[in-house]
N, C-alpha and C positions, 0 to 999 in steps of 0.2 A: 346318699351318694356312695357310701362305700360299700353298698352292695355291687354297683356297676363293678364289669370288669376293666381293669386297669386302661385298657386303653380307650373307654370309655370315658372316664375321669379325665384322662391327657387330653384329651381332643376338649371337654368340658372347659377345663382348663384353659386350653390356648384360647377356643371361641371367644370365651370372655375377658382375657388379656387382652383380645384383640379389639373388641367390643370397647374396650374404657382406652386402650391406650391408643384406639387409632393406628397401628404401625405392625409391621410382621414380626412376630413373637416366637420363639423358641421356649419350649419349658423342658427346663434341663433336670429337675426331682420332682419327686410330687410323693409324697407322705400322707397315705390319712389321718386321720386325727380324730376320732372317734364314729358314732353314724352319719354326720352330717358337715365335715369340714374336711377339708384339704390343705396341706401345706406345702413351700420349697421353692426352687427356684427358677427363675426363667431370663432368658436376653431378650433386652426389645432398645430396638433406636443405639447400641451402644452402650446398653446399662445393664446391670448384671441389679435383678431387683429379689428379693424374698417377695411371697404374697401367704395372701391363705382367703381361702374361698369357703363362706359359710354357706352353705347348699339351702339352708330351711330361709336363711333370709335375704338369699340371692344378692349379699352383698362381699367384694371383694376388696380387700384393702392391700397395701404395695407398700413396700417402704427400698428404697434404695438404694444398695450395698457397694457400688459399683462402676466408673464411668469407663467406658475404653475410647480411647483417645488416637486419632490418628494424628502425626505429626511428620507434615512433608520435610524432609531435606533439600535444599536447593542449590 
């Protein structure tokens, strides 16, 4: 994976956030992490999440940093 060029990787990246999480995704870093992983962060649904993407075993794991909250006044 980290031979792709960068915007290669992002677009990689979002497909597959959007593949797991169902919902439209924003990836806001993205870090390699040696030949075959990805890391950093993205917005989806309201939630500011960290992931990191192992390219050899096509598996991507989320953990999340983040909720954003709207709150009406009325």
């Amino acid at each position: 994976m980290a031979a792709r060029p960068h915007h290669e990787r992002h677009e990689l990246v979002r497909q597959e956030l959007l593949r797991q999480l169902g919902s439209h995704t924003q990836v806001i870093s993205l870090e390699p992490q040696g030949e075959q992983r990805v890391r950093g962060l993205a917005v989806c649904s309201g939630r500011i999440l960290s992931y990191v993407l192992d390219a050899q075993s096509s598996r991507l794991s989320t953990r999340p940093l983040f909720n954003l909250l709207l709150h009406s006044c009325r």
